[in-house]
N, C-alpha and C positions, 0 to 999 in steps of 0.2 A: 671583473669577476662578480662582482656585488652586481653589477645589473643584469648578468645571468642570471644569476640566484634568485634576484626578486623576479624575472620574468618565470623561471621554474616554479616559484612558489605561488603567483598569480594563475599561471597555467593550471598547476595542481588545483587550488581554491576554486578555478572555472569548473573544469572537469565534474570533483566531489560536487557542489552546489549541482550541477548540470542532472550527475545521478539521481541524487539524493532528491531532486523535484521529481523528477520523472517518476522515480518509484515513490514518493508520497502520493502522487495521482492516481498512479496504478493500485496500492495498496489500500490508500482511505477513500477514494474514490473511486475506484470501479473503471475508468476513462481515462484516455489520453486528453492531454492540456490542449486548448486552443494554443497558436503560437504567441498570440499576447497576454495569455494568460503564463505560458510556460517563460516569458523572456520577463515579464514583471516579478515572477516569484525568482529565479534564478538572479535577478539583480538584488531583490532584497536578500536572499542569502549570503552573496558576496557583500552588500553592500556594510549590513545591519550583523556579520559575524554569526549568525542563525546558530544556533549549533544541534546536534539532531534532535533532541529531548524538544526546542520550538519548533521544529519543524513540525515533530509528530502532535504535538500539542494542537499548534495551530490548526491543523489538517483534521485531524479527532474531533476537534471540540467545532467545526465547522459544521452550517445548518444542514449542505450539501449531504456531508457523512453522517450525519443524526438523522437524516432524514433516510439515507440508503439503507444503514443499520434498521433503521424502524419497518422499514417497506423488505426486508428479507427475514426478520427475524418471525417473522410468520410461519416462514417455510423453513425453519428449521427442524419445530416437532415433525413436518414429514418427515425430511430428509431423517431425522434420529431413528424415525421407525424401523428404515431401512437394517438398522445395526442387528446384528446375528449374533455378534457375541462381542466379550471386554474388546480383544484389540481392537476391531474394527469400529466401535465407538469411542475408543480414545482418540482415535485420528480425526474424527469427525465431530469433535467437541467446539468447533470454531467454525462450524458451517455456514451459519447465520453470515458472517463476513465473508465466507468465499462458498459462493452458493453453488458453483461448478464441483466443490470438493463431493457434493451430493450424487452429481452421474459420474465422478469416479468411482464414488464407493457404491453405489446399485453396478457398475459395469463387473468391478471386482468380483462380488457377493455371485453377480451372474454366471461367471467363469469359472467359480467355483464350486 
Protein backbone atom coordinates (compact mmCIF):
# COMPACT_ATOMS: atom_id res chain seq x y z
CA UNK A 1 0.00 0.00 0.00
CA UNK A 2 2.79 2.57 0.96
CA UNK A 3 4.27 2.06 -2.52
CA UNK A 4 1.08 2.87 -4.19
CA UNK A 5 0.87 5.83 -2.44
CA UNK A 6 4.14 7.11 -2.92
CA UNK A 7 3.96 6.18 -6.69
CA UNK A 8 0.40 8.22 -6.65
CA UNK A 9 1.98 11.04 -5.06
CA UNK A 10 5.23 11.07 -7.49
CA UNK A 11 2.71 10.80 -10.30
CA UNK A 12 0.74 13.77 -9.01
CA UNK A 13 4.19 15.84 -8.23
CA UNK A 14 5.09 14.88 -12.27
CA UNK A 15 1.94 15.91 -13.60
CA UNK A 16 1.64 19.71 -11.27
CA UNK A 17 5.42 20.38 -12.16
CA UNK A 18 4.64 19.15 -15.81
CA UNK A 19 1.63 22.10 -15.92
CA UNK A 20 2.87 24.37 -13.86
CA UNK A 21 6.20 24.63 -16.53
CA UNK A 22 4.16 24.65 -19.47
CA UNK A 23 2.05 27.48 -18.28
CA UNK A 24 5.15 29.49 -16.94
CA UNK A 25 6.27 29.42 -20.59
CA UNK A 26 3.16 30.37 -22.02
CA UNK A 27 2.32 32.98 -19.42
CA UNK A 28 5.89 34.79 -18.87
CA UNK A 29 7.15 33.91 -21.88
CA UNK A 30 4.96 34.23 -24.77
CA UNK A 31 6.42 30.41 -26.27
CA UNK A 32 6.34 26.93 -26.06
CA UNK A 33 9.68 25.42 -24.26
CA UNK A 34 12.14 23.63 -26.39
CA UNK A 35 12.00 19.99 -25.11
CA UNK A 36 15.25 20.33 -23.27
CA UNK A 37 14.44 23.28 -21.96
CA UNK A 38 10.98 21.95 -20.89
CA UNK A 39 12.45 18.45 -19.31
CA UNK A 40 15.35 20.59 -17.30
CA UNK A 41 12.89 22.94 -15.70
CA UNK A 42 10.22 20.11 -15.04
CA UNK A 43 13.22 18.09 -13.21
CA UNK A 44 14.19 21.03 -11.10
CA UNK A 45 10.67 21.49 -9.96
CA UNK A 46 10.30 17.95 -8.93
CA UNK A 47 13.74 17.79 -8.03
CA UNK A 48 14.51 21.22 -5.93
CA UNK A 49 10.28 21.24 -4.38
CA UNK A 50 9.84 24.69 -6.68
CA UNK A 51 6.83 25.74 -5.24
CA UNK A 52 4.61 28.41 -7.41
CA UNK A 53 5.50 31.76 -5.89
CA UNK A 54 9.73 30.24 -7.44
CA UNK A 55 8.43 29.34 -10.27
CA UNK A 56 6.79 32.74 -11.08
CA UNK A 57 9.58 34.45 -9.52
CA UNK A 58 12.07 32.75 -11.58
CA UNK A 59 10.33 33.13 -14.84
CA UNK A 60 9.32 37.20 -14.12
CA UNK A 61 12.45 38.21 -13.12
CA UNK A 62 14.11 36.45 -16.25
CA UNK A 63 16.11 38.47 -18.97
CA UNK A 64 13.79 36.56 -21.60
CA UNK A 65 10.42 38.10 -19.89
CA UNK A 66 12.17 41.70 -19.01
CA UNK A 67 13.11 41.84 -22.32
CA UNK A 68 9.40 40.73 -23.81
CA UNK A 69 7.66 43.11 -21.26
CA UNK A 70 9.86 45.91 -22.47
CA UNK A 71 9.53 45.27 -26.42
CA UNK A 72 5.30 45.24 -25.92
CA UNK A 73 4.90 47.69 -23.40
CA UNK A 74 5.19 50.26 -26.34
CA UNK A 75 2.17 48.90 -27.77
CA UNK A 76 0.17 49.28 -25.15
CA UNK A 77 -0.76 53.14 -25.23
CA UNK A 78 -2.08 51.99 -28.68
CA UNK A 79 -3.88 49.26 -27.88
CA UNK A 80 -5.49 51.65 -24.53
CA UNK A 81 -6.56 54.11 -27.35
CA UNK A 82 -8.62 51.56 -28.62
CA UNK A 83 -10.79 51.81 -25.07
CA UNK A 84 -14.42 53.45 -25.63
CA UNK A 85 -15.44 53.41 -22.32
CA UNK A 86 -14.62 52.26 -18.27
CA UNK A 87 -15.35 48.44 -18.76
CA UNK A 88 -13.81 47.96 -21.86
CA UNK A 89 -10.52 49.49 -20.29
CA UNK A 90 -10.60 47.62 -17.36
CA UNK A 91 -10.08 44.50 -19.19
CA UNK A 92 -7.46 45.71 -21.15
CA UNK A 93 -5.40 47.14 -18.14
CA UNK A 94 -2.79 44.15 -18.65
CA UNK A 95 -2.36 44.42 -22.43
CA UNK A 96 1.16 45.21 -22.48
CA UNK A 97 1.63 41.29 -21.26
CA UNK A 98 -0.90 39.90 -23.51
CA UNK A 99 -0.71 41.77 -26.62
CA UNK A 100 -3.53 39.71 -28.43
CA UNK A 101 -5.98 40.93 -25.51
CA UNK A 102 -5.64 44.27 -27.95
CA UNK A 103 -7.39 42.54 -31.36
CA UNK A 104 -9.95 41.13 -29.02
CA UNK A 105 -10.98 44.23 -27.73
CA UNK A 106 -10.63 46.50 -31.35
CA UNK A 107 -12.76 43.19 -32.67
CA UNK A 108 -15.42 43.60 -29.72
CA UNK A 109 -15.65 47.58 -29.96
CA UNK A 110 -16.06 46.59 -33.95
CA UNK A 111 -19.20 44.58 -33.40
CA UNK A 112 -20.40 46.73 -31.47
Amino acid sequence: VKAVIGSHRAYYKLRVCQEAIWEAFRIFLDRVPSPEEYRVWVYTCQEENLCMDDLAQNFSSSQEHLDLVAKVSGKRSRCSRMCTDTDSCLWIEHAHLFPWICLLNFVTLYEN
